[in-house]
C-alpha positions as CSV (number, residue, x, y, z in Angstrom):
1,X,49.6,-25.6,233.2
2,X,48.8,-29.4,232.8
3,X,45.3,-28.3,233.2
4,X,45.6,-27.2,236.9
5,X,44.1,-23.9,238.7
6,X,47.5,-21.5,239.1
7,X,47.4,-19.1,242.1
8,X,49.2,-15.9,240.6
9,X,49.6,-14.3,244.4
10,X,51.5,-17.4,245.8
11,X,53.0,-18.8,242.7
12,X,51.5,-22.0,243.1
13,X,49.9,-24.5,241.7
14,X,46.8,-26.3,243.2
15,X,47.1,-29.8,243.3
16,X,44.0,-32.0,245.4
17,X,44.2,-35.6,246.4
18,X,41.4,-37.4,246.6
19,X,40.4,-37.8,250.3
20,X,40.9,-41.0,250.8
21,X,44.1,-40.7,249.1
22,X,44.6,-38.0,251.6
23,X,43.4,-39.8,254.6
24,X,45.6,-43.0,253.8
25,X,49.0,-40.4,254.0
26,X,47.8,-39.2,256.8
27,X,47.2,-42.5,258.7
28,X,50.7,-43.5,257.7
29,X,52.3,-40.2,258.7
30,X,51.0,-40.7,262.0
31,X,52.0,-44.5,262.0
32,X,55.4,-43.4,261.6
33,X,57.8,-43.3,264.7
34,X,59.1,-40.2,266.5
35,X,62.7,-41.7,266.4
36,X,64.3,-44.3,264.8
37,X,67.5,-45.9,266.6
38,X,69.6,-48.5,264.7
39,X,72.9,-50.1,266.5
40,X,75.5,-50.0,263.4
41,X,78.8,-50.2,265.1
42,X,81.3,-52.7,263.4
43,X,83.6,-52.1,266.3
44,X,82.3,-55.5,268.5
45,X,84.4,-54.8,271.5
46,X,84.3,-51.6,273.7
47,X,88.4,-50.8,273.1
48,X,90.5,-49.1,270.5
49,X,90.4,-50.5,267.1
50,X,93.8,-51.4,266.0
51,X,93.5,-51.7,261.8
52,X,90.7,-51.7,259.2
53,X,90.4,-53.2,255.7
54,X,88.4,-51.6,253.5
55,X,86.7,-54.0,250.9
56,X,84.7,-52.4,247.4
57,X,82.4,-54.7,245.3
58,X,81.3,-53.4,242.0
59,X,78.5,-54.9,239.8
60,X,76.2,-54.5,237.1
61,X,73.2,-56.5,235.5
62,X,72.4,-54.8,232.2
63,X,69.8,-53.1,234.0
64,X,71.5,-51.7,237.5
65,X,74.6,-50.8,238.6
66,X,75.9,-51.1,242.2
67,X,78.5,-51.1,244.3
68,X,79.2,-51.9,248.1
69,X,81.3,-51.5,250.3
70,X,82.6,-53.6,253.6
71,X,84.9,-53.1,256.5
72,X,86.8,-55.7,258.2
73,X,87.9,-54.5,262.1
74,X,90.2,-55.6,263.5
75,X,90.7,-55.0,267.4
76,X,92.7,-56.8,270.4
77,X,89.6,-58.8,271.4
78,X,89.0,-60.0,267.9
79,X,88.1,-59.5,264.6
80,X,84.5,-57.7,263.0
81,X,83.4,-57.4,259.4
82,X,80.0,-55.8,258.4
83,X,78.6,-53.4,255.3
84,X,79.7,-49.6,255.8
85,X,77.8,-48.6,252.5
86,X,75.7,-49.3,249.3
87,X,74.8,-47.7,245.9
88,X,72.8,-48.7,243.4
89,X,71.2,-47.1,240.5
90,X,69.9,-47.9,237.1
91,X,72.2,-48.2,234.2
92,X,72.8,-46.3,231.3
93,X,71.0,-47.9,228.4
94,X,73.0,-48.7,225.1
95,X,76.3,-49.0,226.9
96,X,78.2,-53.0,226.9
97,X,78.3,-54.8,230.1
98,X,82.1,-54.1,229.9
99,X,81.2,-50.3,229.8
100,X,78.9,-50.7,232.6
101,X,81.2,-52.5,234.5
102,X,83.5,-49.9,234.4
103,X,80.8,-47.3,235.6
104,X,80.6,-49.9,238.6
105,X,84.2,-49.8,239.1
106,X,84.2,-46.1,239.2
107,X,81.5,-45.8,241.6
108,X,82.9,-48.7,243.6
109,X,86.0,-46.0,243.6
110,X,83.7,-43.2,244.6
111,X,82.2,-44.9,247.4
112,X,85.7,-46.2,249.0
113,X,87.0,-42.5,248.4
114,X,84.0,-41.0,250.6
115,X,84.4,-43.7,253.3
116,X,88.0,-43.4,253.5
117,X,87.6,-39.9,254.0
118,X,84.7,-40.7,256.6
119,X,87.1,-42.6,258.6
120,X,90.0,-39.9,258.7
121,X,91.9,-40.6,261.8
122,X,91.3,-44.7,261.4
123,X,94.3,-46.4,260.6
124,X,93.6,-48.0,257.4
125,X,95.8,-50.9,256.7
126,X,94.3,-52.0,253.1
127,X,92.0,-51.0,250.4
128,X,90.7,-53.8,247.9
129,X,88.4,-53.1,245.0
130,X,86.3,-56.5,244.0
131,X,84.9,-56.9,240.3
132,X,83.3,-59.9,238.0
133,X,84.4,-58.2,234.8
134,X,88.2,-59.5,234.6
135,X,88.3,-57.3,231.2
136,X,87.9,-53.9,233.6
137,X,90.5,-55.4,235.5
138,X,92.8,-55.5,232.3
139,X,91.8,-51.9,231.3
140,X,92.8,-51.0,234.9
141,X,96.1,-51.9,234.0
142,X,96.8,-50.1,231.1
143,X,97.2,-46.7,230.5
144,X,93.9,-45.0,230.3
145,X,95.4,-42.6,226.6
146,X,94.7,-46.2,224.8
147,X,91.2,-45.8,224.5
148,X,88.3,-43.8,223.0
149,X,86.9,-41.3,225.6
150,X,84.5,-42.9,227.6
151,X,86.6,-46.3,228.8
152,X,89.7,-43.8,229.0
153,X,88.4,-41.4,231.2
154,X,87.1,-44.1,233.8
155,X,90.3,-46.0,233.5
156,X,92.6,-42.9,234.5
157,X,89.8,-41.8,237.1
158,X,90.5,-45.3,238.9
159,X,93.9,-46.1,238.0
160,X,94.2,-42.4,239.9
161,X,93.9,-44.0,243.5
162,X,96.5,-46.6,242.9
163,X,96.1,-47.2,246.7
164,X,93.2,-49.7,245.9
165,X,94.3,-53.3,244.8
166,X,92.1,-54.4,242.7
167,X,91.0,-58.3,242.2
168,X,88.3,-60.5,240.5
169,X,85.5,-61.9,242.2
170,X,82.7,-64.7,241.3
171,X,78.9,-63.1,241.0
172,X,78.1,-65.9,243.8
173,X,80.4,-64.0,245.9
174,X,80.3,-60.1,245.3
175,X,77.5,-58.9,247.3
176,X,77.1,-56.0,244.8
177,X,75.5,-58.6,242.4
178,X,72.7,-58.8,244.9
179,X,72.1,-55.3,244.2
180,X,71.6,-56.0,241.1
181,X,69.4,-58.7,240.7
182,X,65.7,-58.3,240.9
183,X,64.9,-61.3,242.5
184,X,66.6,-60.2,245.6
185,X,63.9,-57.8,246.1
186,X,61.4,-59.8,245.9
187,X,60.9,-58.6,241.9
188,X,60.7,-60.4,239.1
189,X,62.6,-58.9,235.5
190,X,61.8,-60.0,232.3
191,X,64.4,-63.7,232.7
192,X,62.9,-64.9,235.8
């Protein structure tokens, strides 16, 4: 298979790096750190938290999708807001930017479902849902039956958790259209 020695007894195949290929992983194996500890608490006081807002930005570029998620805390001694999550992925190809705003939307939905369930127990005062696209909005608020498959399933999958208020956003402030842009990775794409 693909030209490489099979080992019948171990079901294997027999794959060889070149040794300083080899040696490279190895050096960086060993460069890596036992532990890793990273300090992620949005709670900023050492006291109960009284309520959180919950805060979903969907976005997409063409070429990625993303969605992320923030949490404002609020607690006696004040007031803390900080990302609690991130998604990203590449988008479908031959779908509109109105489709693909919609696949954000519904993973902006997914995420804030998977949090909120991460935070059982919290009391969670608000959940906001954050979008460019102000024709998903208007989708949102019709019933899903009005269109062909693919818009109406993703309309009646988020106009299922009614709980979310959903509002538009400009790209310079959705912090999911960070995500999506090469050049805040350092990359360039074929505009810039």
């Amino acid at each position: 298979m693909f030209g490489l020695p099979w080992n019948k007894t171990e079901d294997t195949i027999a794959v060889t790096f070149q040794e300083a290929v080899a040696n490279q992983w190895k050096r960086f194996e060993r460069s890596l750190p036992d532990q890793v500890q990273v300090s992620c608490s949005l709670t900023g006081f050492k006291e109960a938290t009284e309520v959180i807002d919950l805060h979903t930005f969907g976005d997409t570029s063409g070429a990625r999708t993303s969605a992320a998620m923030y949490a404002v805390v609020y607690q006696a001694s004040g007031v803390n807001q900080g990302l609690l999550a991130a998604k990203s992925r590449l988008a479908k190809k031959g779908l509109t930017i109105a489709r693909l705003e919609l696949v954000s939307a519904h993973m902006a939905v997914n995420l804030m479902e998977n949090v909120k369930n991460a935070l059982e127990g919290q009391l969670v005062r608000s959940v906001h849902g954050w979008l460019h696209c102000t024709v998903a909005l208007h989708r949102f608020r019709r019933e899903g039956s009005a269109y062909k498959q693919f818009v109406a399933n993703r309309v009646n999958k988020i106009r299922d958790k009614a709980h979310i208020q959903w509002r538009p956003v400009g790209t310079d402030q959705n912090p999911a259209a960070k995500q999506t842009s090469c050049t805040s990775y350092g990359l360039k794409g074929q505009n810039g």
